[in-house]
TORRO-204909 format. One line per 5 residues: number of its first residue (from 1); their letters; for each residue x, y, z of C-alpha. Coordinates in Angstrom, 1 decimal. Each point is the difference from the previous one (the first is absolute). Last residue first. Layout:
NUM) A) X,Y,Z; ... .
This chain:
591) XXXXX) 67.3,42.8,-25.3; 2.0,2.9,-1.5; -1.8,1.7,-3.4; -0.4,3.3,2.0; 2.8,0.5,3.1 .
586) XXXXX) -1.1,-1.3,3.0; -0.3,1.7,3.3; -0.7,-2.7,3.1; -2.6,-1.7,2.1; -1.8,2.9,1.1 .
581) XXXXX) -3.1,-0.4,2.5; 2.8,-0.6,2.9; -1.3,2.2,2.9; 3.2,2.0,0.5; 0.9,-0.1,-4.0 .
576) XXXXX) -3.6,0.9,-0.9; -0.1,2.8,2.4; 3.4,1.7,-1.5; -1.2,-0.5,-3.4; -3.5,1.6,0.6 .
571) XXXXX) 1.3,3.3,1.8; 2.9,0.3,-2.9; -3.0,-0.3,-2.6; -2.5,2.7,1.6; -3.4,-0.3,-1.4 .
566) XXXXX) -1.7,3.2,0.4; -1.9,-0.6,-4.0; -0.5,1.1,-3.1; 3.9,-0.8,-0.6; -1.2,-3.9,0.7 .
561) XXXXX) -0.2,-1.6,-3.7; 3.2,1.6,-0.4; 1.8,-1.8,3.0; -1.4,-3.7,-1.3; 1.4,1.0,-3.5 .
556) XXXXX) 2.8,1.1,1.3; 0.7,-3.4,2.0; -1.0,-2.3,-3.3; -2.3,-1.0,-1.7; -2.3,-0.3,3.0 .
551) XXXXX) -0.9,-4.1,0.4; -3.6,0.2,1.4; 1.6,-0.5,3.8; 2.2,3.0,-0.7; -3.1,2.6,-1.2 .
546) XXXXX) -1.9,-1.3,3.1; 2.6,0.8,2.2; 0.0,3.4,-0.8; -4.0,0.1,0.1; 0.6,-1.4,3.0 .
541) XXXXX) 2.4,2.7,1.5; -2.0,2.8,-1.5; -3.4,-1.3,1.8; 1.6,-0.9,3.8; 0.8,-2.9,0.1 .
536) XXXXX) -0.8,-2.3,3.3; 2.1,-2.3,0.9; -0.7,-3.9,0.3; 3.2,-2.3,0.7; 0.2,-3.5,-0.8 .
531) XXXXX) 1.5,-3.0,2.3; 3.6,-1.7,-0.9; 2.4,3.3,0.6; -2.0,3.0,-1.2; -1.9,-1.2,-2.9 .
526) XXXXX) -1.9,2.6,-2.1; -3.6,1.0,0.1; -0.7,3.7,-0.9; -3.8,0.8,0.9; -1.7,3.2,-1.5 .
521) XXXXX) -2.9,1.4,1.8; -3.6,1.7,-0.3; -1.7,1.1,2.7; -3.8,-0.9,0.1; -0.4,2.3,3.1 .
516) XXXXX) -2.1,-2.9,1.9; 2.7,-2.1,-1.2; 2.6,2.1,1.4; -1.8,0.6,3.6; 0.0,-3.9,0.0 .
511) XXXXX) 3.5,-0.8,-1.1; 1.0,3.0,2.5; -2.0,-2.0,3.0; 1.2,-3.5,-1.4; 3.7,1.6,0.8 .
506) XXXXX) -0.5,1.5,3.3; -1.9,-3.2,1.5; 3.1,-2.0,-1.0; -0.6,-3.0,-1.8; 3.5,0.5,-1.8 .
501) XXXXX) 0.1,-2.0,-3.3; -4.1,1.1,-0.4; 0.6,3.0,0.7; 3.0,0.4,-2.2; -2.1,-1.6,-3.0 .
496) XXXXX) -2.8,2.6,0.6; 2.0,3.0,0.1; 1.8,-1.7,-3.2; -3.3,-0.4,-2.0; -1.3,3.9,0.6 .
491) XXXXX) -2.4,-0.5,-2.8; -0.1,1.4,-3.1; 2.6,-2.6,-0.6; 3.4,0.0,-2.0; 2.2,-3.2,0.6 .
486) XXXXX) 3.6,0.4,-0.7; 2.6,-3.0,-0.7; 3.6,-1.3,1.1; 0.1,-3.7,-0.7; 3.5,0.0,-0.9 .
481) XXXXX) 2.0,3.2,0.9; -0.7,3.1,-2.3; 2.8,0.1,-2.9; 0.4,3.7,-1.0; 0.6,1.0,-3.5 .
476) XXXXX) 3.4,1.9,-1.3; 0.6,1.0,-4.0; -2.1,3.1,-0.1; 1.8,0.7,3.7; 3.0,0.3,-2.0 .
471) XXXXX) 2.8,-1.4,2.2; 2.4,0.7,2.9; -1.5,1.4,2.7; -3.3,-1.9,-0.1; 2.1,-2.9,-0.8 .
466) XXXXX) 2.0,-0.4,3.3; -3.2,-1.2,1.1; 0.9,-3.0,-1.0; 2.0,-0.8,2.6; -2.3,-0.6,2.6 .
461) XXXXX) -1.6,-2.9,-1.6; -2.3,-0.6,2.2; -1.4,-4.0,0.8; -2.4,-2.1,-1.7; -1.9,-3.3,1.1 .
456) XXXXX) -3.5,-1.1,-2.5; -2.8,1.0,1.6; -2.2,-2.4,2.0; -0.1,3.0,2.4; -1.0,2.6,-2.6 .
451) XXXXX) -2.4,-2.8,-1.4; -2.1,0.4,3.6; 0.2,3.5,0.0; -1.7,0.4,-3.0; -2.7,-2.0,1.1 .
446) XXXXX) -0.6,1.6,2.7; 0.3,3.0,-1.7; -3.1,-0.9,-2.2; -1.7,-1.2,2.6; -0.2,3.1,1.3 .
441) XXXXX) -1.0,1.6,-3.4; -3.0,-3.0,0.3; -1.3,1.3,3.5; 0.1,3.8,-0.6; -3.7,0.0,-1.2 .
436) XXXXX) -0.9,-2.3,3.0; -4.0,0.3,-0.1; -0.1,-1.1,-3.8; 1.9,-3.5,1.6; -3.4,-2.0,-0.2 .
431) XXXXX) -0.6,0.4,-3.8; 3.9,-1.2,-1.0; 1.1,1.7,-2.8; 2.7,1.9,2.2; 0.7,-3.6,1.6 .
426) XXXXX) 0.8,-1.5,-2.7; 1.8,2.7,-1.5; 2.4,-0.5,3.0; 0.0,-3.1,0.5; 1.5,-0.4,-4.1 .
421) XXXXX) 3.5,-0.7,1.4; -1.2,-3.0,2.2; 2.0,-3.1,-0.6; 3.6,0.4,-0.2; 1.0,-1.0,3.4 .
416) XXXXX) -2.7,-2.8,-0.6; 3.3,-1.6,-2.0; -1.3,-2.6,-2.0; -2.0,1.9,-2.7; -2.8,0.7,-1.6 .
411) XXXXX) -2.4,0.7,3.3; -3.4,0.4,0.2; -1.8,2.9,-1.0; -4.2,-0.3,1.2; 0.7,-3.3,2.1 .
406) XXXXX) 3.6,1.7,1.9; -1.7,3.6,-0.2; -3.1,-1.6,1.8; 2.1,-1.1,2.5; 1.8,2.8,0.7 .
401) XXXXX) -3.1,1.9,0.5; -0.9,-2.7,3.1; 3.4,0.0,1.4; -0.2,3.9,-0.1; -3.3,-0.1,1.7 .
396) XXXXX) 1.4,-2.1,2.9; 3.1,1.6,0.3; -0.7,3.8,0.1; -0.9,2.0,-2.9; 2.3,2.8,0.8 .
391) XXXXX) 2.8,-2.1,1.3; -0.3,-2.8,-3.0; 0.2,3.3,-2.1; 3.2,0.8,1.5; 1.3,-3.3,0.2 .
386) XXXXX) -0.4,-0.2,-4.0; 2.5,-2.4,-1.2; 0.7,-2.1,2.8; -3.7,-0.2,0.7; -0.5,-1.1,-3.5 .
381) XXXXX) 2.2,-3.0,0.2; -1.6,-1.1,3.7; -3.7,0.6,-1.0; 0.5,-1.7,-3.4; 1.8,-2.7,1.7 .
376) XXXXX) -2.7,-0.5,2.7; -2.7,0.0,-2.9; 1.8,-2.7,-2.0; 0.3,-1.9,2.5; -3.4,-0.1,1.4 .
371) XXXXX) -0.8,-1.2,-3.4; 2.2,-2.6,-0.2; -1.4,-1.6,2.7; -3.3,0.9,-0.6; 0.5,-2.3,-3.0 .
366) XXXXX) 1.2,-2.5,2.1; -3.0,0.0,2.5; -2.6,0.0,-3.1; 1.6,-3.0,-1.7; -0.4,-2.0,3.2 .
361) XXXXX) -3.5,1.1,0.5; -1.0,-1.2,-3.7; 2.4,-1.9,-1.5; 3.9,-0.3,0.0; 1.8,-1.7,-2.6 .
356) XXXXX) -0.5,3.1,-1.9; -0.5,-0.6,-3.9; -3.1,3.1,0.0; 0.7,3.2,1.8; -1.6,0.7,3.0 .
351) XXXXX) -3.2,2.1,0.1; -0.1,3.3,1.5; -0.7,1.1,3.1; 2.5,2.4,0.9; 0.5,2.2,-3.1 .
346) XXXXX) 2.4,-1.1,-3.1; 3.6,0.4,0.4; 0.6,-3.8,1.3; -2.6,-1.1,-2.5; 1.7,1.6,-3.3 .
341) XXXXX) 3.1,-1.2,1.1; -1.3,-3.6,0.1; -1.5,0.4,-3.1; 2.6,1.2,-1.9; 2.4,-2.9,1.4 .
336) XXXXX) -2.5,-2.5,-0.9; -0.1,1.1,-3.6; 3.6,0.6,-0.5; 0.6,-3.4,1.3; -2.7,-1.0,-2.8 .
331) XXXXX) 2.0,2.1,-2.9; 3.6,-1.9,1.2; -1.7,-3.4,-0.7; 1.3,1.3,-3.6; 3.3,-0.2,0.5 .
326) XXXXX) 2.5,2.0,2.4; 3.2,0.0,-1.5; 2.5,-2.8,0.2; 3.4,-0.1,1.6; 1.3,-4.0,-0.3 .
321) XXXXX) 0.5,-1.5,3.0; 3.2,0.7,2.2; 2.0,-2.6,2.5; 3.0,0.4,-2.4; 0.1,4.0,0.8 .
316) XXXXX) 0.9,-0.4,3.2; -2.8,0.1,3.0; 1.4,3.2,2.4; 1.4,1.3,-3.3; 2.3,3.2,0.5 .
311) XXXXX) 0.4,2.0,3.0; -0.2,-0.8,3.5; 3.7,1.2,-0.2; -1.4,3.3,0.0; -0.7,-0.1,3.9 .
306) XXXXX) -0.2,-2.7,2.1; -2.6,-1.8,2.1; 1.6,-2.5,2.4; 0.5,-3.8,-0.7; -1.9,-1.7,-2.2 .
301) XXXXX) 0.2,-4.1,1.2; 1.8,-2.8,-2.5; -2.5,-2.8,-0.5; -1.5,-2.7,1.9; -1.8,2.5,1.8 .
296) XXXXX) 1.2,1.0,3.4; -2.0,0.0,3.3; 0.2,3.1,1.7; -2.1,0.9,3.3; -0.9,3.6,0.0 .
291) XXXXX) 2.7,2.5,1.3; -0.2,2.4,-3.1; -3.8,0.3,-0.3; -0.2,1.1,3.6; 3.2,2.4,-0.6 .
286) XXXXX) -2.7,1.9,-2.8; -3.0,-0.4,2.6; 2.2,2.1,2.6; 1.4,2.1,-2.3; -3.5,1.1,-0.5 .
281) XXXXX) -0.7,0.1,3.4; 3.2,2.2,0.5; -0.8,2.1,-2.6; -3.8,1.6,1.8; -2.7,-1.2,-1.6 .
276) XXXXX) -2.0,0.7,-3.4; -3.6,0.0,-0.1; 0.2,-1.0,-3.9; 3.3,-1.0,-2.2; 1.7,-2.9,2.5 .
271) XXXXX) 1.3,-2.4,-2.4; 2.9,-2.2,1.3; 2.4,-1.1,-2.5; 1.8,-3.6,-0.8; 3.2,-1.0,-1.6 .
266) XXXXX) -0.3,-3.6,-0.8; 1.6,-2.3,2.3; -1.0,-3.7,-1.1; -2.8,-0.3,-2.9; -2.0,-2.8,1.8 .
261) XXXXX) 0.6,0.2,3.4; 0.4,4.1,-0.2; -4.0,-0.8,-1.4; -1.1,-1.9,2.9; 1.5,2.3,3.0 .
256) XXXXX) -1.8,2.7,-2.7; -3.1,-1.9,0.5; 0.2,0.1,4.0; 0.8,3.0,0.4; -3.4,0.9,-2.4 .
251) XXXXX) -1.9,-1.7,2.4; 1.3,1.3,3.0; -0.9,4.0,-1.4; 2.8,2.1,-1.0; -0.3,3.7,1.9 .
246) XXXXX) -2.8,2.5,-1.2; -1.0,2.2,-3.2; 1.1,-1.9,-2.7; -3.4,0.4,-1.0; -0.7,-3.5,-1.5 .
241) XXXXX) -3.7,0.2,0.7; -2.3,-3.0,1.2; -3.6,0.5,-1.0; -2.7,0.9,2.4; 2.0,2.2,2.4 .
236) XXXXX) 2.4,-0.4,2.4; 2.0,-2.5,-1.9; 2.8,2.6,-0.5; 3.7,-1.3,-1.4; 3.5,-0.1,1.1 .
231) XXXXX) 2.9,-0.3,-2.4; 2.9,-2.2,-1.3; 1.1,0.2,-3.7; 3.2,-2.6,-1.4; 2.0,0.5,-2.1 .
226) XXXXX) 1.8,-1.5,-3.4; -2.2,-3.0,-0.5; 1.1,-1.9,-2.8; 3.0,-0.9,1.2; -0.8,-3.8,-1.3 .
221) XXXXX) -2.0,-1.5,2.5; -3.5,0.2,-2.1; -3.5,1.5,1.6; -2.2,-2.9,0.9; 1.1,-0.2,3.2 .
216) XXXXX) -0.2,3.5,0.9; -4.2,-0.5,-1.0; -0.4,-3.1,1.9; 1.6,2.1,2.6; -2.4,2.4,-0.1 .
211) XXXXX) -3.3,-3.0,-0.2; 1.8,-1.1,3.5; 0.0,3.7,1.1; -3.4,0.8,-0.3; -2.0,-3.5,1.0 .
206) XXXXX) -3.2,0.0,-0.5; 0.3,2.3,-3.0; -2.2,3.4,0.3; 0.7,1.4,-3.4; 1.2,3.1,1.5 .
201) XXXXX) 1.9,-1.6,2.9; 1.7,-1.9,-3.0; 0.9,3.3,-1.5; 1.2,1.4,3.2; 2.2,-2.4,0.2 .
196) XXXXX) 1.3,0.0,-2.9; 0.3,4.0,-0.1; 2.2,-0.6,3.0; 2.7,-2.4,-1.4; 0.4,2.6,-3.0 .
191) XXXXX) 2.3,-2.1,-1.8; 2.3,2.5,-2.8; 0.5,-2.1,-2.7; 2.4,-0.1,-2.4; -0.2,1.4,-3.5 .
186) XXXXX) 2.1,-1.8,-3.1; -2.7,0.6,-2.2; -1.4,-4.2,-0.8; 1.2,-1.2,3.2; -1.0,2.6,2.4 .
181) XXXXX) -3.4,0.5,-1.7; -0.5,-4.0,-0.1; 0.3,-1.1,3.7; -2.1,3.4,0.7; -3.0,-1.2,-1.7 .
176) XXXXX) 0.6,-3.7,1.0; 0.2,1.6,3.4; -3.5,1.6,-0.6; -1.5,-2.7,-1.4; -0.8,0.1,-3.4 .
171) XXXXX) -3.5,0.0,-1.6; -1.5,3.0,1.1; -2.8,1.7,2.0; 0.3,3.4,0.7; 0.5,0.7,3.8 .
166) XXXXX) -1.2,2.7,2.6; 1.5,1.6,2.6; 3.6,-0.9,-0.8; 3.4,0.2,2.1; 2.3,-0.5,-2.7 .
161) XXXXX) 3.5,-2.2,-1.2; 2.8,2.1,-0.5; 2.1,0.5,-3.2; 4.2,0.2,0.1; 2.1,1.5,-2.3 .
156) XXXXX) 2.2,-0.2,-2.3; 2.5,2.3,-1.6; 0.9,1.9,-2.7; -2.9,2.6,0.8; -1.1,0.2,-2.9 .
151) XXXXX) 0.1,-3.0,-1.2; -1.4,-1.7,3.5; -3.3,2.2,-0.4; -1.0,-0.8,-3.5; 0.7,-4.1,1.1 .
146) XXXXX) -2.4,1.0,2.8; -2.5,1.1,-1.9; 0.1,-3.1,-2.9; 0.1,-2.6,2.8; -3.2,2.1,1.5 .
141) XXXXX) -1.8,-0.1,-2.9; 0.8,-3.5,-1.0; -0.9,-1.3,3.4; -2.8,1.8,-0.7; -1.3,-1.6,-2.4 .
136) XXXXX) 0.9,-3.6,1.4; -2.5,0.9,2.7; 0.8,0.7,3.8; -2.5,3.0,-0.1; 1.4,3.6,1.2 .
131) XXXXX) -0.4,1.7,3.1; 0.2,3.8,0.9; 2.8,0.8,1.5; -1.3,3.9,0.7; 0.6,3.7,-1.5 .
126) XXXXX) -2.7,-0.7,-2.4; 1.7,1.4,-3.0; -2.4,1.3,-3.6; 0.9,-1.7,-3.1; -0.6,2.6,-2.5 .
121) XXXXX) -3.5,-0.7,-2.1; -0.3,-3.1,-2.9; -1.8,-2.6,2.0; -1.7,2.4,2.9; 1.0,-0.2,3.4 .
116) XXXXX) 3.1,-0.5,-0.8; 2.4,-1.8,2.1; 3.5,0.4,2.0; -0.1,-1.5,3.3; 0.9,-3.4,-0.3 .
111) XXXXX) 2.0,-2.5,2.3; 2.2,-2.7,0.0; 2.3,3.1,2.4; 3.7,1.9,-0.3; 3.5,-0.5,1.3 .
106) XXXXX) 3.3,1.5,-0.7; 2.8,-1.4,1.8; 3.8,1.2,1.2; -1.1,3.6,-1.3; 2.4,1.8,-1.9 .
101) XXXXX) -1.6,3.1,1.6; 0.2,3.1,-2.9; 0.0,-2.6,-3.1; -3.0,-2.3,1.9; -1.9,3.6,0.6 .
96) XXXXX) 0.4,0.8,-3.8; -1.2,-3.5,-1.1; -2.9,0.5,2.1; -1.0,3.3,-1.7; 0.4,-0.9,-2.9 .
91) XXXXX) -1.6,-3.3,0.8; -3.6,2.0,1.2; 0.2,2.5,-3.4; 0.2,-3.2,-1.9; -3.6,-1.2,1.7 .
86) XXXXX) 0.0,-3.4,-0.3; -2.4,-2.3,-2.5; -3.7,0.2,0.4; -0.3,-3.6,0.6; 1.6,1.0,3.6 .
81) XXXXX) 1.6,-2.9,2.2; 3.0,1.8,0.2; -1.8,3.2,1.5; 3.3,2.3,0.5; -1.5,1.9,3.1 .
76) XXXXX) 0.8,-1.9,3.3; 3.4,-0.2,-0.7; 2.6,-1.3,2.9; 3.9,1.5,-0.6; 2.2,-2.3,2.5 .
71) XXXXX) 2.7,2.2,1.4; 3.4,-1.7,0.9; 1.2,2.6,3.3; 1.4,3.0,1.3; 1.4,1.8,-3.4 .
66) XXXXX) -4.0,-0.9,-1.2; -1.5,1.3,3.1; 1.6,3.5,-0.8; -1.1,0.0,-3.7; -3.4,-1.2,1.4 .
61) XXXXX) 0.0,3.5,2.6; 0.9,1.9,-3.4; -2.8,-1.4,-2.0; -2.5,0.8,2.7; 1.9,3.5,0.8 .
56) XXXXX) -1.1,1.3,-3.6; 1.1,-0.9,-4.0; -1.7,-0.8,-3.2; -2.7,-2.4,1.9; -0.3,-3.2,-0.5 .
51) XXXXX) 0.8,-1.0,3.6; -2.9,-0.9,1.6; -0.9,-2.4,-3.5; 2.9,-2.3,1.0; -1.5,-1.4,3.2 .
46) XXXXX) 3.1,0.0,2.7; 1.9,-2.8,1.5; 2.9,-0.3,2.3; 2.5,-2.1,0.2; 1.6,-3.3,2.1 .
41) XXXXX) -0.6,2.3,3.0; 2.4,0.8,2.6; -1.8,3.9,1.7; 2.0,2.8,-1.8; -1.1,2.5,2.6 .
36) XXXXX) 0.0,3.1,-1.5; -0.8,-1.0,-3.7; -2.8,-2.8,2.3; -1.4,3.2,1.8; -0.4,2.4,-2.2 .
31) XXXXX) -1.9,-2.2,-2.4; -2.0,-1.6,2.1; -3.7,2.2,-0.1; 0.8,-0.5,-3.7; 0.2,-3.1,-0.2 .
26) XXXXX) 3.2,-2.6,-1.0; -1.8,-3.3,-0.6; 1.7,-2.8,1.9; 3.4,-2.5,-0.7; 0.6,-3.3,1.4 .
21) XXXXX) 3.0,-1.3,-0.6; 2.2,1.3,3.0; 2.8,-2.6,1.4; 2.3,1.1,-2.3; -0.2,3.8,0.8 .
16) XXXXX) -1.3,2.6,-2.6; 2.2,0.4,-3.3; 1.1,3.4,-1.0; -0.7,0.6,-3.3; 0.8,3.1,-1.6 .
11) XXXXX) -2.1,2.7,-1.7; 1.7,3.6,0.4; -1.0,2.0,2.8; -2.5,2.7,-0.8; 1.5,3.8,1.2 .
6) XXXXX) -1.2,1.8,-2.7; -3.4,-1.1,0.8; 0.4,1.3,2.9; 0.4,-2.9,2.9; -2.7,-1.8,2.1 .
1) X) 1.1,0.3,3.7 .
């Protein structure tokens, strides 16, 4: 069972068995199980963007991993590779979530994602790992990210290799690339031993896993590499996708029997993010990795993955280059990096970007590539946002407005949980939604229900109520709980939100007898437990809450704006106690 928030165990690490050193992503379809079950893994690993949020049962469930086992933070967000720089809003956040967890890694991509699409407008966020050139410019750029990220967080950590679509050309190799990153800003390297292959399936090699190992080889035997990535892939289609959507193929067994060869035991995760199984056959794969056939490297083997001790230089300080900025090759990554965005967002079709590898056909698939996931994550992030509109529209045309909205106002930042607070307006401007009036105040409580859950953790403070007996009420104000808010519609928004949370036949007949009535309604959200609650106010009761949401002066002044009316104060306070919309009764000036 996932605890109250009040409830959260403190952070303590509890190391798995000896024998397990394989960790696998913790999912959300597993978390009850493996906090119930405590199955022997090395650790677990999550992506660091799900869990940017203020508060809500996602960061709560991690908390609870966290006091079961090391927890490797993965980023999918931070764009190292990224001329335009990173996104300080992005490491807050992350440097947060490391302060809540004390991860025993934190781990990120050679990628970019940030770009303008214009030199001189905001950098807009692709939400992808896109790829970058192996160039001495970007070297420097990436050197010059990382070294950002490793300050502020006060530790080191680890970048992966990609799975690529397309390719710039470039005048380092990519283990050169790597080779010099870890030495020159302390990093290590994350090997994604699937990504390679899939990259030389990609590029068609005659021999896959011989050019791989070429590749491991070339990579120094130093500690380097930190962890290791296994994963399935899809070659059903015309270009070979790393999905991580199936079990590890032979070929990539085969290349991480090559690599533990090489670097000795390393501790090594399982990805399974799409078309997830049942535990056991993940567990299954993880206690695969475990028993493969060891060889040791000449030097000393990592044992298990631990928790803060990780910390501090994985590379020591002596091994580090000189930190330079980014110089003036930095304008032409720029360049390629605009362009590339500005073809992934553009409409099917369109020409490729120039500096690919990739010509013609080839440069056509791998575009499509990135276009198909862009769509699917705009389908997927908005969906989660706005399942009410998603049910009115149905799937197909929702995917097909929410991919428009990802080309028309693309994301800004790394965290697609954030992406999607102007929907609404969108869609009320939008030429083919004039036949769903009531569609955009919907989404308007979808979306306020949505940041009432991601809403920072908060509990009654009973005894301050003591203060309506005892003080001024010119001096008192009332402190809603966090995330509480009212949405006002001409339209009966919570009739349709129930129906729609229900899908009884009871329900969509009242939403529809409402609409038909155009009845106007007043939606309270506030969090009871970890999911939010919807009631309906009636008008005094939201015009009262209105008055606290804008920051009333103070409780009198919130009862005197209300003498015109029947509200009934005692009624009020005793049904936002039961149903927890008050957080507690402050006196003026406190915080």
């Amino acid at each position: 069972m996932i605890a109250s928030p009040a409830a959260s165990p403190a952070i303590t690490t509890n190391d798995a068995p000896a024998r397990a050193r394989a960790g696998i992503g913790l999912r959300q379809p597993h978390y009850a199980q493996v906090l119930n079950d405590k199955p022997a893994l090395g650790f677990v690993e999550v992506h660091s963007e799900n869990f940017f949020a203020d508060g809500g049962a996602a960061l709560t469930v991690l908390r609870e991993a966290r006091s079961l086992y090391p927890v490797s933070l993965h980023g999918v967000g931070l764009a190292l590779g990224s001329a335009a720089g990173l996104d300080p809003w992005h490491l807050d956040r992350l440097e947060r979530l490391v302060q809540r967890i004390e991860p025993a890694r934190v781990s990120d991509h050679a990628s970019f994602a940030r770009a303008p699409l214009a030199a001189g407008h905001a950098p807009l966020h692709a939400n992808d790992l896109l790829p970058i050139a192996f160039t001495d410019a970007a070297l420097e750029i990436m050197v010059a990210n990382v070294a950002q990220v490793q300050e502020r967080l006060r530790r080191p950590i680890l970048v992966e290799n990609l799975s690529a679509y397309v390719s710039f050309d470039g005048e380092l190799a990519e283990p050169q690339f790597f080779a010099e990153l870890c030495r020159r800003s302390g990093c290590g390297m994350l090997l994604d031993v699937n990504n390679l292959v899939v990259n030389a399936l990609n590029r068609q090699e005659a021999d896959p896993v011989a050019s791989c190992k070429a590749f491991v080889d070339a990579l120094p035997d130093d500690g380097m590499v930190g962890e290791i990535h296994l994963a399935g892939y899809d070659a059903s289609g015309d270009i070979v996708i790393d999905d991580h959507g199936s079990r590890v193929r032979p070929e990539v067994w085969a290349l991480y029997d090559h690599a533990l060869r090489r670097f000795g035991a390393v501790p090594t995760l399982v990805e399974w993010d799409t078309n997830v199984p049942a535990l056991e056959v993940l567990l299954g794969e993880a206690r695969r990795a475990d028993m493969r056939e060891l060889v040791p490297s000449p030097r000393a083997t990592k044992g298990p993955l631990r928790g803060p001790s990780t910390k501090g230089s994985l590379r020591g300080p002596s091994t580090r280059g000189p930190l330079r900025s980014p110089g003036r090759g930095s304008d032409a990554e720029a360049g390629r990096q605009r362009a590339l965005l500005a073809a992934i967002l553009a409409p099917r079709g369109d020409v490729a970007p120039v500096g690919l590898q990739e010509t013609g056909e080839r440069a056509a698939r791998g575009l499509c590539a990135y276009r198909a996931n862009a769509e699917a994550l705009a389908d997927r992030a908005l969906a989660s946002t706005y399942p009410s509109i998603r049910a009115m529209l149905g799937d197909e045309d929702f995917a097909h407005l929410a991919a428009e909205f990802w080309r028309t106002r693309p994301p800004q930042r790394g965290d697609v949980g954030e992406w999607g607070a102007d929907f609404a307006a969108w869609l009320e401007a939008h030429p083919a939604m004039s036949t769903w009036p009531y569609l955009a105040d919907c989404a308007r409580l979808d979306l306020v229900v949505q940041r009432n859950e991601r809403a920072a953790d908060a509990e009654f403070d009973a005894g301050s109520l003591a203060l309506l007996g005892s003080a001024d009420p010119a001096d008192l104000r009332l402190e809603l709980m966090p995330g509480t808010a009212l949405v006002s519609s001409r339209w009966p928004i919570v009739t349709i939100h129930r129906a729609h949370r229900s899908s009884a036949d009871a329900d969509f007949a009242a939403a529809r007898e409402a609409i038909d009535h155009e009845r106007g309604e007043h939606a309270l959200v506030c969090r009871d437990g970890w999911r939010a609650d919807v009631t309906e106010l009636e008008a005094a009761g939201a015009r009262w809450t209105r008055h606290l949401l804008d920051g009333a002066t103070s409780l009198a002044a919130a009862l005197g704006a209300m003498e015109s009316t029947s509200f009934d104060f005692a009624a009020w306070l005793a049904q936002a106690v039961q149903r927890r919309w008050l957080k507690r009764v402050v006196r003026r000036g406190d915080r």
